[in-house]
N, C-alpha and C positions, 0 to 999 in steps of 0.2 A: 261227747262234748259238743260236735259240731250242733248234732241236733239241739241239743239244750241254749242253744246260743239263739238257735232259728226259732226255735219257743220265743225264748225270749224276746228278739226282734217282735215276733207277731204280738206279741202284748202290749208293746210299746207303742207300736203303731196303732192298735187297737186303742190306743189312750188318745195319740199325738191326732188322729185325723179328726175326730168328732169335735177336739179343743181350736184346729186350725179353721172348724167349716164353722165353729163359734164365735171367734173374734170377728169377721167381717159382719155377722147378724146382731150381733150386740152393739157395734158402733151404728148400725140403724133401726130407729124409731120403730117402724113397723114392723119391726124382725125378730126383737127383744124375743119372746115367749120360743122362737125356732130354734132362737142362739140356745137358750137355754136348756132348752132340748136336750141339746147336743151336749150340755155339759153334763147334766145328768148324765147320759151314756159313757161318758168319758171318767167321769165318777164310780158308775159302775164295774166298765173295764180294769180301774186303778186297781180293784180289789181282786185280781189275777194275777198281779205283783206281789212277790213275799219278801223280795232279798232286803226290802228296807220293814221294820215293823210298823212304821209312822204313816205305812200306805194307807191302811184299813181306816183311824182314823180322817185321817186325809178325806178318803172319798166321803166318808159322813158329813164332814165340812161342808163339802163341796155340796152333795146334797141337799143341806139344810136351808144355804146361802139361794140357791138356786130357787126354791121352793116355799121361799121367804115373803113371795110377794110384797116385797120394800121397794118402794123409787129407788135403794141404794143400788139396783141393777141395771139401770141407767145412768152411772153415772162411772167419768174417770178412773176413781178407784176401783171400782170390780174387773170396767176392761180391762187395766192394768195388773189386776192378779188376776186373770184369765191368761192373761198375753203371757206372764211369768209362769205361770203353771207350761205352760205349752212352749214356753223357752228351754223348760228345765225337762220335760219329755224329748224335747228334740238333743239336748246334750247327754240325758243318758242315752239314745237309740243313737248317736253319733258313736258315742264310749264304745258302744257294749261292739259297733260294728269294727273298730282299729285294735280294741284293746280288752273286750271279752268282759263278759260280768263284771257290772261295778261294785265297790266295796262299801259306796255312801251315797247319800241323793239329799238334796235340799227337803224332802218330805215336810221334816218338824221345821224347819223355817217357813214353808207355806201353810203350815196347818198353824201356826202362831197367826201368820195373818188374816187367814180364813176366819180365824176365833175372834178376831180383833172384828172385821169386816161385821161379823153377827150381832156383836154387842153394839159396834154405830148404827146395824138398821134399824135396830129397837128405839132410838132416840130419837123424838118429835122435835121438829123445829117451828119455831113459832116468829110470824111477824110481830114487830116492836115498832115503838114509837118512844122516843127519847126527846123531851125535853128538858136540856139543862142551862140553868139560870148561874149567873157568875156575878161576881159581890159587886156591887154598883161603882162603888168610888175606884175597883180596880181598873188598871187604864191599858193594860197588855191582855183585853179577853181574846183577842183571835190566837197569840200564842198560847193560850190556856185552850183554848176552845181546838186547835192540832192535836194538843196533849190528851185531850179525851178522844178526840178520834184516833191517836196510835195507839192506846190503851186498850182502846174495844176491836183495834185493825185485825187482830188474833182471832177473833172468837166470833166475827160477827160478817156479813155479804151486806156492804153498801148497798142503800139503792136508793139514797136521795141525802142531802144536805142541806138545810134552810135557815138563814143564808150561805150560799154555797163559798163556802173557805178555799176550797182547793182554786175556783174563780176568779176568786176575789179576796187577796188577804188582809186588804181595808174595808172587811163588809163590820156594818153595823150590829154587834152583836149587844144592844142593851138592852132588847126584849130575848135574848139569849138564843143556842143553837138546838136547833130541830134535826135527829137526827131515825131515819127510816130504813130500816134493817132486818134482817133476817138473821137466827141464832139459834142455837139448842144449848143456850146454855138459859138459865133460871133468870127469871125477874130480879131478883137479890142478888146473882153474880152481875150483873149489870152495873146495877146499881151501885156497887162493890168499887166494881173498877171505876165508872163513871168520876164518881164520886168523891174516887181519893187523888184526884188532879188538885193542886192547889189553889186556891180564889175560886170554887164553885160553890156557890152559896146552895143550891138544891139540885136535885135530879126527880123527874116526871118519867115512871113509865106505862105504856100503856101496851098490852098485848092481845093479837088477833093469833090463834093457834090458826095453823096453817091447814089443809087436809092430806096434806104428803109432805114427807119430811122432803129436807136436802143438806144433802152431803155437805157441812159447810167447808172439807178438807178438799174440795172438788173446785179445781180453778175454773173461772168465769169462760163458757167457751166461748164468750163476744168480744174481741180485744177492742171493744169500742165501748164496754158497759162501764158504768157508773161505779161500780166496786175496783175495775183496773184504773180507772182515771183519778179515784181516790189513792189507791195504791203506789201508783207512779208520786202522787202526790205526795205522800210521805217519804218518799223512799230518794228523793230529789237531791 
């Protein structure tokens, strides 16, 4: 028994160190491709584990995500299911050393979000250009003109306002607001939402595909950019 235990340890470890020497290389730019490495190995390690069946899967996950060549490996969400993965190694190798072979592991709750993480890198994000126009004679366009920016606040990475509302919420909106963004969602959901704010007479858009997606569920890591000053904006 004792020795089945000391197996076990060594496997876990064999998971937990390549995932810890990952998270530091993955939060830097230049390191990205080293971190990853390491997940790989860590990946492969997983599949030396049997007492959960969701390992096996698991490490295919892991593998794919890693190997995906997507900006989504730069960003927030993967550090953060890297960090998780190697949270959840470090609490079964804690388990197994107080309380001896565990009975359960978060496995299919991380391979749920591994599967999710695969299906965001595949999605292109594309710059926008929004202009929408609001009905003439209406006399509250800047509170109409808030209302389309909370509408798209969901879906969309500020990165300009003209005229900027959050600045000014007596700006002159009669040649309407200009709005420069970044999204992965369609031209027609845009539009969609844009659209169905009340007193907008039309919506303009115009799109430049990007050549690397982004993460739009990835908070701004500038607390001074243009998407958190909108944010604060609405959220006031």
């Amino acid at each position: 028994m004792a020795e089945s235990i000391k197996q076990l340890m060594n496997a876990l470890q064999a998971v937990q160190k390549p995932l810890e020497q990952a998270v530091p290389l993955l939060m830097t730019a230049s390191r990205i491709e080293e971190g990853l490495q390491n997940v790989v190995e860590a990946a492969e390690q997983i599949q030396n584990l049997d007492f959960d069946p969701h390992f096996t899967e698991l490490s295919t996950t892991m593998k794919i995500l890693a190997n995906s060549d997507s900006p989504i490996l730069s960003t927030f969400n993967f550090q953060g299911y890297i960090v998780e993965l190697l949270e959840m190694f470090t609490s079964l190798l804690n388990e197994v050393k107080n309380a001896g072979p565990p009975k359960e592991s978060d496995a299919l709750k991380m391979l749920h979000i591994g599967q999710y993480l695969i299906n965001l890198s595949s999605r292109v994000t594309n710059r926008y250009k929004l202009n929408v126009l609001f009905e003439p004679e209406y006399e509250a366009k800047a509170l109409r003109a808030f209302m389309v920016v909370k509408e798209l606040s969901g879906v969309v990475r500020f990165l300009n306002l003209a005229p900027d509302i959050s600045e000014n919420q007596n700006a002159n909106l009669d040649n309407g607001l200009e709005i420069d963004c970044l999204s992965q969602e369609t031209p027609e959901d845009l539009h969609k939402l844009a659209g169905s704010v009340l007193e907008v007479q039309s919506v303009q858009i115009f799109r430049e595909t990007r050549p690397l997606p982004v993460n739009m569920l990835d908070p701004p890591t500038n607390p001074d950019s243009f998407d958190t000053k909108i944010s604060n904006f609405l959220n006031k």
